[in-house]
FIKOLZA-1660 file (N, C-alpha, C; in steps of 0.1 Angstrom, whole numbers, plus 5000, padded with zeros to 4 digits):
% residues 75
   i   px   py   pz ch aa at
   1 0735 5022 3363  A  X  N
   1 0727 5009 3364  A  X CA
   1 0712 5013 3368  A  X  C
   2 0699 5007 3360  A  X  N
   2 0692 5010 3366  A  X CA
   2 0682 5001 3375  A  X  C
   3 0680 5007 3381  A  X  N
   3 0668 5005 3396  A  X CA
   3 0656 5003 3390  A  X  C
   4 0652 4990 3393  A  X  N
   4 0634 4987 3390  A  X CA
   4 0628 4987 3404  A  X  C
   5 0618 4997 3402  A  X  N
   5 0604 5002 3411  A  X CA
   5 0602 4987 3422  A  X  C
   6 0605 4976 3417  A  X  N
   6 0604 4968 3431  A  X CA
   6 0616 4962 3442  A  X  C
   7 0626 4968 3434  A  X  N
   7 0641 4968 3437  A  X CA
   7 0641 4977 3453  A  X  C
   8 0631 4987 3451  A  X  N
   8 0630 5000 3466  A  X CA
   8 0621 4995 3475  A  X  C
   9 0614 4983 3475  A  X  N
   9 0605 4979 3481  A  X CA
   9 0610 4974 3495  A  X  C
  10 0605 4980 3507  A  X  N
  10 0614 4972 3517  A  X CA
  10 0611 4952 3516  A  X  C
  11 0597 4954 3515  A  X  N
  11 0592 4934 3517  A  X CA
  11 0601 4928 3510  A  X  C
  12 0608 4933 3494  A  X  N
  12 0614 4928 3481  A  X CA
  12 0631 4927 3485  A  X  C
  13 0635 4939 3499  A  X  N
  13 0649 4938 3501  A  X CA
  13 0649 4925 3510  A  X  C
  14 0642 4926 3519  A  X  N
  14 0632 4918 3537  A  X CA
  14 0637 4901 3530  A  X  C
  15 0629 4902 3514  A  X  N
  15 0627 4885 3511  A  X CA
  15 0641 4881 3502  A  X  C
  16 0645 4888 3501  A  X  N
  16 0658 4887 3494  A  X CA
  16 0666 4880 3505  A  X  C
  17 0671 4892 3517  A  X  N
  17 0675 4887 3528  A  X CA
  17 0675 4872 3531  A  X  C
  18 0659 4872 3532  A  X  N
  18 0650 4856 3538  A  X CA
  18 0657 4847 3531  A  X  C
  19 0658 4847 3517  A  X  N
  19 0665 4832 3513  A  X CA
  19 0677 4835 3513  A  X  C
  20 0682 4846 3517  A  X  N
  20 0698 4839 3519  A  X CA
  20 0700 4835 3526  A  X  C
  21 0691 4835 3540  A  X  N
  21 0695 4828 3551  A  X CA
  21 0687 4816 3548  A  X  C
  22 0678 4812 3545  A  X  N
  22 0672 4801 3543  A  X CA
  22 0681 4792 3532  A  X  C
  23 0690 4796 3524  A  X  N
  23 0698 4792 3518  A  X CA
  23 0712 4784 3525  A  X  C
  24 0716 4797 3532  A  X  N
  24 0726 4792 3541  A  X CA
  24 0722 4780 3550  A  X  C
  25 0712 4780 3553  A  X  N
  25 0702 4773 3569  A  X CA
  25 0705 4761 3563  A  X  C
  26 0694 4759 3552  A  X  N
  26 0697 4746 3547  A  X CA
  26 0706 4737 3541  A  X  C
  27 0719 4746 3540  A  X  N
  27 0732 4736 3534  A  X CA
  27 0736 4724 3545  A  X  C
  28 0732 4726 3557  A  X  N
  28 0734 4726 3568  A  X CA
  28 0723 4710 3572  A  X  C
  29 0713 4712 3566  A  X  N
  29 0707 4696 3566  A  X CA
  29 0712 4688 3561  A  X  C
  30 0706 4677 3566  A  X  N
  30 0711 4666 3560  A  X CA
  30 0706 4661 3546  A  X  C
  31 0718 4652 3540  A  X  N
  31 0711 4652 3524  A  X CA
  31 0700 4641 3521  A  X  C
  32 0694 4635 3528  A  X  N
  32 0687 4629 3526  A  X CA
  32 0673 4639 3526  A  X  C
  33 0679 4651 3527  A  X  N
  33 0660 4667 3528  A  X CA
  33 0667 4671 3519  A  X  C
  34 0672 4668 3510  A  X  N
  34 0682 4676 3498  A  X CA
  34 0661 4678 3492  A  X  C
  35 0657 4665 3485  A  X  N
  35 0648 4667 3478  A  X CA
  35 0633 4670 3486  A  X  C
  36 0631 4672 3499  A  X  N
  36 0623 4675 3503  A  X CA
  36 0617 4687 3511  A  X  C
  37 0623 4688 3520  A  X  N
  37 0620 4698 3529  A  X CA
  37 0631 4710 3526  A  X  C
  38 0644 4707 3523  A  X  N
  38 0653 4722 3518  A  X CA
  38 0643 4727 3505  A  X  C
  39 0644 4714 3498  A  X  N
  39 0642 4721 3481  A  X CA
  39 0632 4726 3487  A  X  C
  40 0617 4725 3493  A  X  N
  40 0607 4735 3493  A  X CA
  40 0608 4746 3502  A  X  C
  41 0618 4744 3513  A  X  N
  41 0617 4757 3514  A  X CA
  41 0628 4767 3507  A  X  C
  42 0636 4765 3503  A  X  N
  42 0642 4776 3489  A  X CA
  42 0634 4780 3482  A  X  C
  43 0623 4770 3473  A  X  N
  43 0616 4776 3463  A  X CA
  43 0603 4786 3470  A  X  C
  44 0602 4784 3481  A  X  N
  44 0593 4793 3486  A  X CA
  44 0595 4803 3492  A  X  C
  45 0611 4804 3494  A  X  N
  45 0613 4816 3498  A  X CA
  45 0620 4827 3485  A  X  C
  46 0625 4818 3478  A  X  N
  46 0627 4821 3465  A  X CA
  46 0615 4834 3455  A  X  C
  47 0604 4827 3460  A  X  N
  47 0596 4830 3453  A  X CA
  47 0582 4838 3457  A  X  C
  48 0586 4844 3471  A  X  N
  48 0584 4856 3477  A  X CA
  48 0591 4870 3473  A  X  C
  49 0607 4867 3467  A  X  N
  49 0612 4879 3461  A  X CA
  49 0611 4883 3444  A  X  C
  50 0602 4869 3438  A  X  N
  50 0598 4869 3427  A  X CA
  50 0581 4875 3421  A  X  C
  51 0577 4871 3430  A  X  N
  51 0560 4875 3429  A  X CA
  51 0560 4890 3429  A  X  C
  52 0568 4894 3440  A  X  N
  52 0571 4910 3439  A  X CA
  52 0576 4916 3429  A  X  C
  53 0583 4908 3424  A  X  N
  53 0592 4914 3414  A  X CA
  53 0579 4918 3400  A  X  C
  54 0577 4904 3398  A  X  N
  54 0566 4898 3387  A  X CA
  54 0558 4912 3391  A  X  C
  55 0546 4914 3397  A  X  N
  55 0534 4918 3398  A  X CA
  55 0536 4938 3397  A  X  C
  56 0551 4941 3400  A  X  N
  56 0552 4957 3398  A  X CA
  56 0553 4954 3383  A  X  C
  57 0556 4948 3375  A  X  N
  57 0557 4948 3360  A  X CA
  57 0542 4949 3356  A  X  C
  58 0534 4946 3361  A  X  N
  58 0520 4945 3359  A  X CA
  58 0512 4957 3354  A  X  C
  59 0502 4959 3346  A  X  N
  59 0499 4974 3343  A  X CA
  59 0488 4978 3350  A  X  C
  60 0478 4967 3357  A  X  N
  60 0465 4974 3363  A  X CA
  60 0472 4970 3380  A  X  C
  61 0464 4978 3385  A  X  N
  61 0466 4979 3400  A  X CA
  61 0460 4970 3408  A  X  C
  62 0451 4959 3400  A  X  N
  62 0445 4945 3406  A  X CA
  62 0457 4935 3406  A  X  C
  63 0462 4935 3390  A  X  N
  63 0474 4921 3390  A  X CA
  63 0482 4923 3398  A  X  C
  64 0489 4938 3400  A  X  N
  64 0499 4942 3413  A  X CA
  64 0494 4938 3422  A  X  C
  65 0480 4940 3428  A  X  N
  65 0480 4936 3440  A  X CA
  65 0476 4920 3442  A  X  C
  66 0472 4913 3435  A  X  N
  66 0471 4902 3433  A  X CA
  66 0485 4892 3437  A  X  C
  67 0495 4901 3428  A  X  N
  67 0509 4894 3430  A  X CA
  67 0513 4897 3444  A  X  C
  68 0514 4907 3449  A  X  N
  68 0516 4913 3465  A  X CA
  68 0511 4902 3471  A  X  C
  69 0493 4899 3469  A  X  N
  69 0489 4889 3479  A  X CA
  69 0496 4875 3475  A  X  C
  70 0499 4870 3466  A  X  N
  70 0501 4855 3468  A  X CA
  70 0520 4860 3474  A  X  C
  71 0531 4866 3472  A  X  N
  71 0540 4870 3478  A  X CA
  71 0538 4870 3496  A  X  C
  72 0529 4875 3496  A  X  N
  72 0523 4878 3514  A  X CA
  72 0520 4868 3520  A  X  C
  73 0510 4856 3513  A  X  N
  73 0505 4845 3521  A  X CA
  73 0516 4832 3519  A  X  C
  74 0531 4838 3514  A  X  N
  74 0538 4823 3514  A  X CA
  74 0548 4823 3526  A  X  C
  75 0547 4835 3532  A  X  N
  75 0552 4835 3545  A  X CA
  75 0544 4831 3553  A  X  C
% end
């Protein structure tokens, strides 16, 4: 099987981690935050192990770091 270059990243294992427990955390609200406050924080933690992913695909060393930064400032 193979391993992509953001797969070894510790922040990319770190945010993985983050929404599982943010996943679990939130089943646990009540459903009237179904559409508010869970749904955003899933997609924002969600999308800390995505930007990472996204921006190593990237070919110049600006977009990678670009993607790093918006990953960084959603914590």
């Amino acid at each position: 099987m193979r391993i992509f270059s953001f797969e070894k990243l510790i922040a990319w294992q770190k945010s993985r981690e983050l929404a599982m427990l943010i996943f679990t955390t939130t089943k646990k609200f009540p459903k009237d935050e179904l559409f508010g406050l869970t749904s955003q924080m899933r997609r924002c933690s969600v999308s800390i192990a995505s930007n990472l992913a996204e921006g190593s695909g990237r070919n110049s060393m600006k977009d990678k770091a670009r993607f790093s930064e918006i990953a960084y400032s959603l914590h």
